[in-house]
KOLNU-119101 format. One line per 5 residues: number of its first residue (from 1); their letters; for each residue y, z, x of N, C-alpha, C. Coordinates in steps of 0.2 Angstrom, whole numbers. Each point is the difference from the previous one (the first is absolute). Layout:
REM KOLNU-119101
NUM = A = Y,Z,X,Y,Z,X,Y,Z,X | ...
***
This chain:
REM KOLNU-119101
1 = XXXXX = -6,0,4,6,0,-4,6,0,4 | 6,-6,1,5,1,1,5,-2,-3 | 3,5,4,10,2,-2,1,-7,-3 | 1,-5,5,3,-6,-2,-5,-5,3 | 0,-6,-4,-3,-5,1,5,-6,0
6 = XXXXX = -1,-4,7,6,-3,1,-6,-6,1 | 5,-8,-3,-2,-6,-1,4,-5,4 | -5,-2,7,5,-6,4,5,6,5 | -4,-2,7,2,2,7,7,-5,1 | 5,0,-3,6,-4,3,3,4,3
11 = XXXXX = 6,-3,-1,3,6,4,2,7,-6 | 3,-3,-7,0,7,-6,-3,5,-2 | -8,-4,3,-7,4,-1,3,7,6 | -3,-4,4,1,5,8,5,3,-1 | 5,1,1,9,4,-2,-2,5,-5
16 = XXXXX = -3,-2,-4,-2,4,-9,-6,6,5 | -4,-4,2,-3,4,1,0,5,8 | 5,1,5,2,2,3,2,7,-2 | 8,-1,-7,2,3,-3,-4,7,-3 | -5,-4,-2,-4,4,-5,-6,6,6
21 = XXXXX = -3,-3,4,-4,2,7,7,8,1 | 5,-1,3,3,3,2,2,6,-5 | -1,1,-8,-3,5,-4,-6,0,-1 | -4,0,3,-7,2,1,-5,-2,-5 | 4,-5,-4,-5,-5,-5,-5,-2,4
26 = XXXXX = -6,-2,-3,-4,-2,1,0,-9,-3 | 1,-3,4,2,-7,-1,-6,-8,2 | -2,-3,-3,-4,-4,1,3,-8,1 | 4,-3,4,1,-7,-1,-5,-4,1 | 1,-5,-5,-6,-6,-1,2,-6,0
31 = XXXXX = -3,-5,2,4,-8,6,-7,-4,-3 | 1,-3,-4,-4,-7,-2,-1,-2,9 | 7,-3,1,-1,-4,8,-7,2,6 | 1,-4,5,-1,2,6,4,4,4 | 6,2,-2,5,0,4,6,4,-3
36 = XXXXX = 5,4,3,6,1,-4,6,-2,-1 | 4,1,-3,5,-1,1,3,-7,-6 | -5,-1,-4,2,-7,-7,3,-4,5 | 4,-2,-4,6,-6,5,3,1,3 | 1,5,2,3,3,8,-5,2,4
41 = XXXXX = -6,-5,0,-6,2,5,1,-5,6 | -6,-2,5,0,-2,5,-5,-3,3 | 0,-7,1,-8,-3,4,-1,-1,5 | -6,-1,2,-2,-3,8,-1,-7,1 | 0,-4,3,-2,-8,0,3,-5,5
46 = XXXXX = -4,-1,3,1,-3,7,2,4,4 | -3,8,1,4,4,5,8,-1,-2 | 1,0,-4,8,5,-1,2,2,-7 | 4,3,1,1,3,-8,4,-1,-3 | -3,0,-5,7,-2,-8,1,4,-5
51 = XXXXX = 5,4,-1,3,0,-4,0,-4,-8 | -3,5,-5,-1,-5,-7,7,-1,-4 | 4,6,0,6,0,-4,5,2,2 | 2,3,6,4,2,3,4,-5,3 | 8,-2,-2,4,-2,5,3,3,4
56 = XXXXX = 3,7,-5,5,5,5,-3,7,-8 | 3,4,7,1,8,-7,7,-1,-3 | 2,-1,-4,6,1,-3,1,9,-1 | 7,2,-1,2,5,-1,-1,5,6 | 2,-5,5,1,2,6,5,7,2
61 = XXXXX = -3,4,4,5,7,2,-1,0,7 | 7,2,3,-3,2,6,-2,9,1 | -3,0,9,-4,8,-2,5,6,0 | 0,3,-4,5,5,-2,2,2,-6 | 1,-7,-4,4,-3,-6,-3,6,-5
66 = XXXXX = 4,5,-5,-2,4,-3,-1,-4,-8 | 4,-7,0,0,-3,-6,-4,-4,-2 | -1,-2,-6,-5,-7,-2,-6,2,2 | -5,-6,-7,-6,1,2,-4,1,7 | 1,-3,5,-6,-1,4,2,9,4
71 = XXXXX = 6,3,-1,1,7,4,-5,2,-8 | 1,0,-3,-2,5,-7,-8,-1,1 | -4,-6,3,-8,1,0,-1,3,7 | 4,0,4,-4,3,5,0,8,0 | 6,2,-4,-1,6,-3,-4,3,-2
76 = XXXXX = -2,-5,-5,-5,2,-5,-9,1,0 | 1,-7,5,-7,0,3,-1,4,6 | 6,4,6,-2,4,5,1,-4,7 | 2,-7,-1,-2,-5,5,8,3,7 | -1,-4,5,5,1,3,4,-7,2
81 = XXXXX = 6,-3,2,3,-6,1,-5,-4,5 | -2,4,3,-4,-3,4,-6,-5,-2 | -2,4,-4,-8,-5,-4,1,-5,-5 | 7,-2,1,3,-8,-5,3,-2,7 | 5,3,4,2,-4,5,1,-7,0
86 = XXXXX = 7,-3,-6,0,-6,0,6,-2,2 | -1,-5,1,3,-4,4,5,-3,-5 | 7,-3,3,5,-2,-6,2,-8,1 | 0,-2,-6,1,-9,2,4,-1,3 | 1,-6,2,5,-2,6,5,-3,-7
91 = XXXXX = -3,-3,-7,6,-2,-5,-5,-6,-4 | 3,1,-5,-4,-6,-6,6,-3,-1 | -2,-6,-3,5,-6,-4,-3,-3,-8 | 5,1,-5,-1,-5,-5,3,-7,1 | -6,-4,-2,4,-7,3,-2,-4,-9
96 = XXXXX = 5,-1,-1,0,-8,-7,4,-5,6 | 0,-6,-5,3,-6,2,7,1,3 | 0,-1,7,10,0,2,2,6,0 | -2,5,-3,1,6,1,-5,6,1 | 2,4,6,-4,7,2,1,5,0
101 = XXXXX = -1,7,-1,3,7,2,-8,4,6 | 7,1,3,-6,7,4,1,3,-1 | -5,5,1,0,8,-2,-5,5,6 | 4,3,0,-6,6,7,0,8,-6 | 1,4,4,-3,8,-3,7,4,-2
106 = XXXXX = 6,-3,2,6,4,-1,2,-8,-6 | 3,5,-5,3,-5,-6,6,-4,1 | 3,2,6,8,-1,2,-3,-8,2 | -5,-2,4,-3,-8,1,0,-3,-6 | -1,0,-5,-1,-2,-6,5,0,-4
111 = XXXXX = 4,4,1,10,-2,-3,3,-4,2 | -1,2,8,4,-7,4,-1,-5,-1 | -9,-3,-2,-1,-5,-2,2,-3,-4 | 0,4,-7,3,-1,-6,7,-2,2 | 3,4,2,8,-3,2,2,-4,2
116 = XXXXX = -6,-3,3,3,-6,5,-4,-6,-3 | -7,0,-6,-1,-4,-4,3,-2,-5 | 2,6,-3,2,1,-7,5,4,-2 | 7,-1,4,4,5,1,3,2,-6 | 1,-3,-5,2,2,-7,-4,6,-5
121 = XXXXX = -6,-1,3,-9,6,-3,2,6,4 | 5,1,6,-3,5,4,1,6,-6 | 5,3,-3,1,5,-3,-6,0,-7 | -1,-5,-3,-6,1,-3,-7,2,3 | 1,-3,7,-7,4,2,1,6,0
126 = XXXXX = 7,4,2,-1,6,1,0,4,-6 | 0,-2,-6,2,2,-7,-7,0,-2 | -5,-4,5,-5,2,-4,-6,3,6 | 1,0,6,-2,4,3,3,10,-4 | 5,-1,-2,3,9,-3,-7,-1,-8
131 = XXXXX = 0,-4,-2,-4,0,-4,-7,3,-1 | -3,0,4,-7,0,4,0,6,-4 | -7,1,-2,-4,7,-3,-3,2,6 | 0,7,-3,-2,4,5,-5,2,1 | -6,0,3,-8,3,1,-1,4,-4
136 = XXXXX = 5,5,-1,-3,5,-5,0,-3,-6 | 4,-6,-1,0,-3,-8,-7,-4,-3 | -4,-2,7,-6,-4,-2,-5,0,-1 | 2,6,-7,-6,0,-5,0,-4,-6 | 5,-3,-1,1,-3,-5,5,2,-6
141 = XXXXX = 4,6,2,3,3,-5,9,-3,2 | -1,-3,5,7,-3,-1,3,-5,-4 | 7,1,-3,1,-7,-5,-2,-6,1 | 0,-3,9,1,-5,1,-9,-4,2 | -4,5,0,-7,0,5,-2,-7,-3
146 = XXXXX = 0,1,-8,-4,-8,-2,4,-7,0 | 5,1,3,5,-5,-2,-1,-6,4 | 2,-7,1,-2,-4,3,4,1,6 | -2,-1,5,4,-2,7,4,-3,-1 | -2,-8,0,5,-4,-1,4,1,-3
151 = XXXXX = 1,1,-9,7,3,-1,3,5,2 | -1,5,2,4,5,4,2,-2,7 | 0,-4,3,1,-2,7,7,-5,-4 | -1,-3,-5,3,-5,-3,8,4,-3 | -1,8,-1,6,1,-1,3,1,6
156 = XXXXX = -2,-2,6,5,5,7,1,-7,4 | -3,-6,-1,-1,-4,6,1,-6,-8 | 3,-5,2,3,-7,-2,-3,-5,2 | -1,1,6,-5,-7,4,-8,-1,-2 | -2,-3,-3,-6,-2,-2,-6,0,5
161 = XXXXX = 4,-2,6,-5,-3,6,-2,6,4 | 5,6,3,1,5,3,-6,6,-7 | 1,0,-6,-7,3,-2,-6,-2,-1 | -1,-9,1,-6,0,3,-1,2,8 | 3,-1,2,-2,2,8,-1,8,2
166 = XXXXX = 4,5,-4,-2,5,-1,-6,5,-2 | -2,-4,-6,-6,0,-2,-6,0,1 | 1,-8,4,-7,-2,4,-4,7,3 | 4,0,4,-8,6,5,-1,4,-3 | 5,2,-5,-2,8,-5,-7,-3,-3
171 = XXXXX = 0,-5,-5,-5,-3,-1,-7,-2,2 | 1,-4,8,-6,2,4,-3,5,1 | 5,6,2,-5,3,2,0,9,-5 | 1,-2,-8,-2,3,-4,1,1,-6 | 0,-5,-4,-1,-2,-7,-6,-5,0
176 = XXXXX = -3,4,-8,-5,-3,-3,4,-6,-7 | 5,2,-1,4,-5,-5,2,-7,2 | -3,-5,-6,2,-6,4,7,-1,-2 | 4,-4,3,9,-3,-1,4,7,0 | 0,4,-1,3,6,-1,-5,6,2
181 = XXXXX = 5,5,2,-1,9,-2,2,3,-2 | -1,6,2,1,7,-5,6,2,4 | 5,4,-2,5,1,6,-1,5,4 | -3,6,-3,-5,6,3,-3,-4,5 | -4,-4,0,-6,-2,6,8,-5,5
186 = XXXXX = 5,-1,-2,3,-4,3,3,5,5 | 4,3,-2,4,7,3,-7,3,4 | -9,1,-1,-1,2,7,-1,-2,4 | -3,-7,-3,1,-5,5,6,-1,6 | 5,-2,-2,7,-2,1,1,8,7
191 = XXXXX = 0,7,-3,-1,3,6,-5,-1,5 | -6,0,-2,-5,-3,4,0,-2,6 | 2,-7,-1,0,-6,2,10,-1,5 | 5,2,-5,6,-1,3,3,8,2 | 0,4,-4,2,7,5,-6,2,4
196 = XXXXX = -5,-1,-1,-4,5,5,-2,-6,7 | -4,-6,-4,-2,-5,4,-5,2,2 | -3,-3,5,-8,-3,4,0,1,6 | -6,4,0,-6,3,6,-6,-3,0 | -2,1,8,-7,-1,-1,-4,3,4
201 = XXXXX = -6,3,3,-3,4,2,-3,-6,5 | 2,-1,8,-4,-4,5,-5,-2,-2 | -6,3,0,-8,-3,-4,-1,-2,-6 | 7,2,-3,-3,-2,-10,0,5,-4 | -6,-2,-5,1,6,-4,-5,5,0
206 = XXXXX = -5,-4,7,-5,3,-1,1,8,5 | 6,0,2,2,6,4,-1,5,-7 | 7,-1,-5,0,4,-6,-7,3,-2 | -4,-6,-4,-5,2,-2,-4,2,4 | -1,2,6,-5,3,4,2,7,-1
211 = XXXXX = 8,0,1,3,8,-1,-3,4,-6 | 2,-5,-6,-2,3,-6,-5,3,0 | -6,-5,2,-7,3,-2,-2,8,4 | 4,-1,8,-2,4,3,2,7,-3 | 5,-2,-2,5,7,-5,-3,3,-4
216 = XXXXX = -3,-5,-6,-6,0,-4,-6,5,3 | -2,-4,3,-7,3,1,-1,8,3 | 5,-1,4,1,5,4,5,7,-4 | 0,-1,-5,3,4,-8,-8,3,-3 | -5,-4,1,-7,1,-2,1,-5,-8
221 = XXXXX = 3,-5,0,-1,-4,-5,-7,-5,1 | -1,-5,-4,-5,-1,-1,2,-9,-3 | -2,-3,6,0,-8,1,-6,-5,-1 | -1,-4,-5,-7,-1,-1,2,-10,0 | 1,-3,3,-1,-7,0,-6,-3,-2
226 = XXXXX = 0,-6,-4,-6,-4,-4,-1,4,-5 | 3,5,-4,-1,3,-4,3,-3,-7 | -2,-6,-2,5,-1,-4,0,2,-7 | 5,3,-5,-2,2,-5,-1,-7,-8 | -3,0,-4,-3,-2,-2,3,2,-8
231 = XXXXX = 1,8,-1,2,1,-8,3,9,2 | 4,0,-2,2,8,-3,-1,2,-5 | -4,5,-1,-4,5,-3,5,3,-6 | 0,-2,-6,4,4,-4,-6,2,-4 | 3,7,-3,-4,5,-5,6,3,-4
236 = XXXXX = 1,-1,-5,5,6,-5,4,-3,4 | 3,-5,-1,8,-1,4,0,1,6 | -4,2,4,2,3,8,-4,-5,4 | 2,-1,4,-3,-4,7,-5,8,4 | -6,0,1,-4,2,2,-2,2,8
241 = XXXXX = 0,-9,-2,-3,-1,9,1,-8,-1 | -1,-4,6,-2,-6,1,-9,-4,1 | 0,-4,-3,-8,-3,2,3,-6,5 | -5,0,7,2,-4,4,-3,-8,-1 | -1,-2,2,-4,-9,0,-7,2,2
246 = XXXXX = 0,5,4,-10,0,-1,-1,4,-4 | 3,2,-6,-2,6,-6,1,6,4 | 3,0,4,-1,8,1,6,4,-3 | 0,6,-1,5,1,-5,3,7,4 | 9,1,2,1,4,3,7,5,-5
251 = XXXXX = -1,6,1,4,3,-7,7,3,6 | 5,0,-5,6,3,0,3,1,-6 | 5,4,2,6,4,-4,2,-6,-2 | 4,-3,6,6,-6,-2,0,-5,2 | 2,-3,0,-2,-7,4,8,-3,3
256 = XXXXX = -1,-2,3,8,-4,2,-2,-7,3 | 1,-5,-5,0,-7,3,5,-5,3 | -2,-1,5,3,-7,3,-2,-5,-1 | -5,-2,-3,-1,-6,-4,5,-5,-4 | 3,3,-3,4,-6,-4,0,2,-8
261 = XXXXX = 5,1,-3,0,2,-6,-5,-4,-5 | -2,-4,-1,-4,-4,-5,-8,-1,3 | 0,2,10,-5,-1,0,-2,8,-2 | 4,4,1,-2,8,-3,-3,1,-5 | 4,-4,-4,-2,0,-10,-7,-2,1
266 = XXXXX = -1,-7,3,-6,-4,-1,-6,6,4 | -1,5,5,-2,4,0,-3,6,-3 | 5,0,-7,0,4,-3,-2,-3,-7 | -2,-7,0,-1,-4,-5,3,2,-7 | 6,-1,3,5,1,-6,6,-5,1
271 = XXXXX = -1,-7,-1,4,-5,1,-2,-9,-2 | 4,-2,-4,-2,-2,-6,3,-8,6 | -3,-7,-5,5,-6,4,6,-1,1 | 3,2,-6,8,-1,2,3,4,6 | -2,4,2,2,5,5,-2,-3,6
276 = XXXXX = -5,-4,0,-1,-4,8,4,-4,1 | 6,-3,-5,2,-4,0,9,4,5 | 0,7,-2,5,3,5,-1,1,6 | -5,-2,2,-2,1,8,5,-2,3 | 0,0,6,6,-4,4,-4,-9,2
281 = XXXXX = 6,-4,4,-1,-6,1,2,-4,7 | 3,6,1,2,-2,7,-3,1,5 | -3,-5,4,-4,0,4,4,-4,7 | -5,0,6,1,-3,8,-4,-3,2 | 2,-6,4,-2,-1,8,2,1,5
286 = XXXXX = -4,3,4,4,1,6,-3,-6,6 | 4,-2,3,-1,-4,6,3,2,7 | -6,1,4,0,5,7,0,-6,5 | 4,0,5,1,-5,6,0,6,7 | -6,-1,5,2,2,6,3,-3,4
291 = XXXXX = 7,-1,3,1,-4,5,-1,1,6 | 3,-5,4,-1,-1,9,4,6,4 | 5,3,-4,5,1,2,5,4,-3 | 4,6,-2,4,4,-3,5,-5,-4 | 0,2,-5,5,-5,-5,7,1,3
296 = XXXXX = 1,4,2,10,0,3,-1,-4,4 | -5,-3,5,2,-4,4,-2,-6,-3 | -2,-1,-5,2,-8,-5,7,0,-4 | 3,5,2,7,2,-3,1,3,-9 | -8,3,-1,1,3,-7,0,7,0
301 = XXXXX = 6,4,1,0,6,1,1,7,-7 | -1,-5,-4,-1,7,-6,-4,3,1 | -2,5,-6,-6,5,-1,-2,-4,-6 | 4,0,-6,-3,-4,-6,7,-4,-1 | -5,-8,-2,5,-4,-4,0,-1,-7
306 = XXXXX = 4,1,-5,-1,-3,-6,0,-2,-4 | -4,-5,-1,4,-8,-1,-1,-4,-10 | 5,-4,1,-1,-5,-7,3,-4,1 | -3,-5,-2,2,-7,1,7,-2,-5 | 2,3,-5,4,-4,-6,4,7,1
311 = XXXXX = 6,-2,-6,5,5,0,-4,7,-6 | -1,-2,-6,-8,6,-3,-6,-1,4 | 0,7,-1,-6,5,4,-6,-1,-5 | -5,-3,3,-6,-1,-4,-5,5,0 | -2,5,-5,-3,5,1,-5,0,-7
316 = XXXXX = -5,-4,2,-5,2,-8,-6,-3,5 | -8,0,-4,-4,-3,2,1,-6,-2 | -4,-5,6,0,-8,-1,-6,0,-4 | 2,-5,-6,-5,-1,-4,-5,-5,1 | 3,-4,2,-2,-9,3,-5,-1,6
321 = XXXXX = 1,6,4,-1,-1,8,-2,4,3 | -2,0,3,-6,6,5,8,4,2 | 5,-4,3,4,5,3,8,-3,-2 | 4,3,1,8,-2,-1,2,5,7 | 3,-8,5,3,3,7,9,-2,0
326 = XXXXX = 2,-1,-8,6,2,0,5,6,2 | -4,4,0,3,6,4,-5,4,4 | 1,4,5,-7,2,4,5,6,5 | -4,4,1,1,4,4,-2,-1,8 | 4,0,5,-2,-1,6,1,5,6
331 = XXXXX = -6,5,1,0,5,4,-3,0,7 | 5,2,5,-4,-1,8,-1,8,0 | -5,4,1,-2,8,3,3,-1,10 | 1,-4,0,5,0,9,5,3,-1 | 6,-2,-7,6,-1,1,3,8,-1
336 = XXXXX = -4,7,2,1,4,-1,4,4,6 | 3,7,0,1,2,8,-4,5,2 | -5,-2,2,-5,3,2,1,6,6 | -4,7,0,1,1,5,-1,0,6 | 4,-1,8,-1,-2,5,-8,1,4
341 = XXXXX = -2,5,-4,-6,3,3,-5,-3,-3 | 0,-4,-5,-6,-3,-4,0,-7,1 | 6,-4,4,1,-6,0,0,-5,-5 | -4,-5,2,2,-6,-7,-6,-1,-4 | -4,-3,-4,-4,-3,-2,-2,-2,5
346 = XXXXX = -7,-3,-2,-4,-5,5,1,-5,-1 | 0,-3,-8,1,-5,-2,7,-2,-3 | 2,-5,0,6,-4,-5,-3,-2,-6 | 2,4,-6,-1,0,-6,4,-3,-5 | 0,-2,-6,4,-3,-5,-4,1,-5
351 = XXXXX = 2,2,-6,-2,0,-6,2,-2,-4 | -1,-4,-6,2,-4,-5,-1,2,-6 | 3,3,-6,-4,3,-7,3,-6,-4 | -5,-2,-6,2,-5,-5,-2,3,-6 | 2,-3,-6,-2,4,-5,-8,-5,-2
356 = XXXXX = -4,3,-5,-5,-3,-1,-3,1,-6 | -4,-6,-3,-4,5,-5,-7,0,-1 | -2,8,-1,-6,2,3,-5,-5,-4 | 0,-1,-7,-4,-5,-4,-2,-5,3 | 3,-3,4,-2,-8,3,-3,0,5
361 = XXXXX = 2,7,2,-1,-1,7,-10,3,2 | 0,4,-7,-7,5,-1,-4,-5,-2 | 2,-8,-5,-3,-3,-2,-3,-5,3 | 2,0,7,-2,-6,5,-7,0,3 | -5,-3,0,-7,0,4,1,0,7
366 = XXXXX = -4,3,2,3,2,9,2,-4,4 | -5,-5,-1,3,-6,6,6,-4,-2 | 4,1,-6,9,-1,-2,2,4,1 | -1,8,1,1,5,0,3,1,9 | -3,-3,3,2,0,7,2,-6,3
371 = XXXXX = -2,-4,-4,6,-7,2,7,2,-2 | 1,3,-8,7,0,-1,4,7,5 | -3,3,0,2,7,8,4,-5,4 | -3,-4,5,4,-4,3,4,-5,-4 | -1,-3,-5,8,-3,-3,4,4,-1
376 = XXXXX = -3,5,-4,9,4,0,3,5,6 | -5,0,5,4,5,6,4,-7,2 | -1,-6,0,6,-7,3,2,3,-6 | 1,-1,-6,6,-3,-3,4,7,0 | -1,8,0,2,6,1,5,-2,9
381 = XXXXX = -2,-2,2,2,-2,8,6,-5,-1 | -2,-5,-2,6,-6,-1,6,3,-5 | -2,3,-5,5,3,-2,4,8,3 | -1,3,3,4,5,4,2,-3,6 | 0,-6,2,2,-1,7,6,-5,-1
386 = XXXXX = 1,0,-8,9,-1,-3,3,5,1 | -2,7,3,3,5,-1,0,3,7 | -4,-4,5,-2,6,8,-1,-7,4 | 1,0,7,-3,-3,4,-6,-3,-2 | 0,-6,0,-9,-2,1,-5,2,5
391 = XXXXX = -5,4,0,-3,4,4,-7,-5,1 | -1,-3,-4,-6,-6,-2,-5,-2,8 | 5,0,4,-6,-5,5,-1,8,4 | 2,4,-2,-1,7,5,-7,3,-4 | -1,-1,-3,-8,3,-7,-5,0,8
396 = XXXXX = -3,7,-1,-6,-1,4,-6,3,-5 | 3,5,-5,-8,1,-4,7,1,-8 | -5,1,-5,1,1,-7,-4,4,-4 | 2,3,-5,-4,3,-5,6,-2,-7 | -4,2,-4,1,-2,-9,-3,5,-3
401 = XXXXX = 3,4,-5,-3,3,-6,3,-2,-6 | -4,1,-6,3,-3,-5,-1,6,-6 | 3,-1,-6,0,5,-5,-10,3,-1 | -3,-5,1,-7,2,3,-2,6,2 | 3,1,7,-1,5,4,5,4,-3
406 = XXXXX = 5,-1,-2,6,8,-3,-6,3,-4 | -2,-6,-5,-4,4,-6,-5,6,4 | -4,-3,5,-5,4,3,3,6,4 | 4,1,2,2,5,3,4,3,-4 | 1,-2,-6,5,6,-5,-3,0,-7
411 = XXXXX = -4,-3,1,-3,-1,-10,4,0,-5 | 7,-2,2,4,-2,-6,-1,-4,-4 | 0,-1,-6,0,-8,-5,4,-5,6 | -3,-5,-3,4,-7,2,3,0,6 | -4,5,7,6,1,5,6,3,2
416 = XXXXX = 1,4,-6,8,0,-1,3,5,6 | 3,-1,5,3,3,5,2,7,-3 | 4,-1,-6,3,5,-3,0,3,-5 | -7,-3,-1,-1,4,-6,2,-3,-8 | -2,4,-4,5,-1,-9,8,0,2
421 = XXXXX = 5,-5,-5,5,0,-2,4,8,-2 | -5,0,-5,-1,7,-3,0,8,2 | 3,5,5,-2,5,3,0,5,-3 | -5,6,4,-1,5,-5,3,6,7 | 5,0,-3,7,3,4,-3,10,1
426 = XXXXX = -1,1,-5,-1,7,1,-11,0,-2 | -2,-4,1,-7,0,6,-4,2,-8 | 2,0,-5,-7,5,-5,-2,-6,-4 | -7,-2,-1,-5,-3,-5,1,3,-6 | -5,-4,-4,-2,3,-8,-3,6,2
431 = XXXXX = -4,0,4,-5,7,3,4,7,5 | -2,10,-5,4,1,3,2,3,8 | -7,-4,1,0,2,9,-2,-6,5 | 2,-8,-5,-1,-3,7,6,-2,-1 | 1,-3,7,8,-1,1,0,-7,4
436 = XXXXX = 6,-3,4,1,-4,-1,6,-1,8 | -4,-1,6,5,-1,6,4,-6,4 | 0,-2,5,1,-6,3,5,-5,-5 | -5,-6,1,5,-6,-1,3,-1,-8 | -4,3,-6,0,-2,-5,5,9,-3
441 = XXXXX = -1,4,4,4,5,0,8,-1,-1 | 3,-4,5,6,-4,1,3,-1,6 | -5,5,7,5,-3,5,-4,-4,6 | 3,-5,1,-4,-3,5,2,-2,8 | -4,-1,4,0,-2,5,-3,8,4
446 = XXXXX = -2,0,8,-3,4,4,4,8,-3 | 5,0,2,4,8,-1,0,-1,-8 | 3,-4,-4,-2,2,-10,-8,4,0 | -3,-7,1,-8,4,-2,-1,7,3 | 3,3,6,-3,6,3,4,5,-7
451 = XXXXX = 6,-1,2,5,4,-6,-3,0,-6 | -3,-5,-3,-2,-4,-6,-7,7,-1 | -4,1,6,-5,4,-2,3,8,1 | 5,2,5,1,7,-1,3,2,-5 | 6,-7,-2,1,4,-6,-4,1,-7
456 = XXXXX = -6,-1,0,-3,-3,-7,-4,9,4 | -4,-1,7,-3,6,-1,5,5,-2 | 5,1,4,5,6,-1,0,2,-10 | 2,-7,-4,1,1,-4,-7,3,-7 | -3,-5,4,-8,3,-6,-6,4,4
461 = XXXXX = -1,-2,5,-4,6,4,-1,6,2 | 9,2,0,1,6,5,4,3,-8 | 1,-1,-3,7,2,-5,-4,7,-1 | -5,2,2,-4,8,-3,3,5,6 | -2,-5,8,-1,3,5,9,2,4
466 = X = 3,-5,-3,7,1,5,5,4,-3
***
């Protein structure tokens, strides 16, 4: 019998269960995978390592910082600066047609830009940077949390062009909503991403999650990989326990899932057609280039580019196409300031994200299945290198994943990076003890998801014990 039963070793899992170890719960995580970490996991192949989801940490702190989330999880979890030890980009750029903004970790680069792009917006920018919600508001209880982005940018900003470009990377890298958002997710985002900025830990992510687990284990929690659950145990209204996929059945008090809200429900077999229909839809490919050589010395010195081709920002699944490389993300892990003492990468790296849809791409027989990998790593290539130096004749190996593989390492419906549209912000199901963490909870990316699980433990786990 345990305290808590946690679903999916991500990072939400791990953090939740951390949390909970350190009140002397008795805590079982459980991992369908091979592996930890969902989409923020890591492989091996051809002797080097990749990275599956990770461009950068967003909500970057340096060590000391008493503020914002990523000082609030090392708090929480007991870690010290030392065991993220990341490194701070050298600078990102959004690029559309004829016009760019860079941005680094201090927001004063990102007004200059403004000013010097769009020097009539600057006051609007800063009229809506004053606007921003606050972390304590994002539970959902603020006036503005459901409201569209786009409209509320639209009261402070006139240029149509400057709130798509603003937009963009919020959108990459955390909205499930297609064409629009929520302003809540917009405003963490927007901290995220432009007040805090992007880190990254020398070896990846697989430093983090190593730390995690070791945190974990060494708590006396309880990590069981290949375990994957199969159904949740209801009796009289209550979650039980779990049955696993070899029938074996393991009991708890409460369950805390990272699975995915609808994959929850369907767990619980309590989940009807229409509601698969709210899954999420937004899905990836990623296309991986090792080159000859360190991209600064082909002259592409950012950390992340990112890019669109037209003056509207295209953000929805391609319905027509395995892939839409109208706008794409484009990250080098070199372009970091590393510390002296760890030197460079081995490798010159490039990484290309395209949008994708998982249906087409699950529906290919193998042998098209891996001919089309290398069509769209070219057409992913051809189209970012309207955006970067062409690096093309410098390629000395490759890799490709496609919504295929997200599916597998995260068992989300349809691949969705981000999960349902729809978030369950304050983490409680129909059931009154299983609950609800991670992506589908509301906050995304490596530091959300941690946060994502201590708050849900703090909130339903511990509420007897703190």
């Amino acid at each position: 019998m345990y305290d808590t039963i946690i679903i999916g070793a991500g990072m939400s899992g791990l953090a939740a269960g951390i949390r909970l170890a350190h009140f002397d719960q008795r805590v079982c995580i459980l991992e369908r995978h091979y592996t930890i970490g969902g989409l923020n996991s890591f492989y091996r192949m051809g002797g080097r390592d990749y990275d599956v989801g990770l461009h950068a940490m967003t909500n970057f702190a340096r060590k000391g910082d008493k503020r914002g989330p990523l000082a609030k999880l090392i708090r929480q979890l007991r870690f010290g600066w030392e065991d993220f030890k990341l490194a701070e980009q050298i600078g990102s750029s959004i690029r559309f047609p004829d016009v760019a903004l860079d941005f680094n970790n201090d927001i004063e680069m990102l007004e200059s830009e403004i000013a010097k792009q769009f020097p009539d917006q600057i006051d609007g920018f800063r009229s809506l940077c004053g606007s921003l919600l606050d972390y304590s508001d994002m539970d959902g209880g603020a006036p503005d949390f459901m409201r569209s982005a786009r409209e509320v940018m639209a009261e402070h900003l006139t240029e149509p062009l400057l709130i798509e470009m603003l937009i963009c990377p919020l959108m990459w890298y955390g909205n499930a909503r297609e064409d629009d958002m929520d302003f809540g997710q917009f405003c963490i985002m927007f901290r995220a991403c432009y007040l805090e900025g992007f880190g990254r830990p020398y070896k990846g992510v697989r430093v983090i999650l190593k730390n995690l687990v070791r945190k974990f284990r060494g708590l006396g929690g309880e990590l069981k990989l290949r375990h994957g659950v199969s159904k949740i145990h209801v009796d009289n209204g209550r979650a039980v326990g779990v049955v696993l996929d070899d029938g074996t059945e393991i009991q708890g008090k409460r369950i805390l899932s990272s699975a995915g809200n609808i994959e929850t429900m369907r767990m619980c077999d309590d989940i009807t057609t229409p509601d698969i229909a709210k899954a999420g839809k937004l899905s990836f490919i990623e296309s991986i280039s090792v080159l000859d050589r360190d991209p600064k010395e082909l002259g592409f010195d950012r950390t992340i580019v990112f890019y669109n081709d037209s003056e509207r920002f295209h953000w929805k699944r391609p319905d027509d196409t395995l892939c839409d490389t109208r706008t794409g993300v484009i990250c080098s892990p070199n372009n970091y300031i590393y510390d002296n003492d760890e030197g460079q990468l081995p490798d010159g790296i490039v990484r290309i994200t395209t949008l994708a849809n998982h249906d087409r791409w699950s529906e290919l027989p193998e042998a098209r299945y891996r001919a089309e990998k290398i069509t769209q790593y070219d057409a992913a290539v051809a189209s970012s290198v309207r955006f970067m130096p062409d690096f093309r004749s410098n390629v000395i190996d490759t890799d490709v994943f496609t919504p295929k593989t997200i599916r597998r390492f995260t068992w989300h419906d349809n691949g969705a990076v981000y999960g349902a549209p729809d978030k369950q912000l304050d983490g409680a199901t129909h059931l009154p003890n299983v609950y609800l963490c991670g992506t589908d909870q509301g906050f995304v990316g490596i530091v959300g998801a941690i946060v994502s699980g201590i708050s849900m433990a703090n909130r339903h786990c511990l509420a007897t014990d703190l």
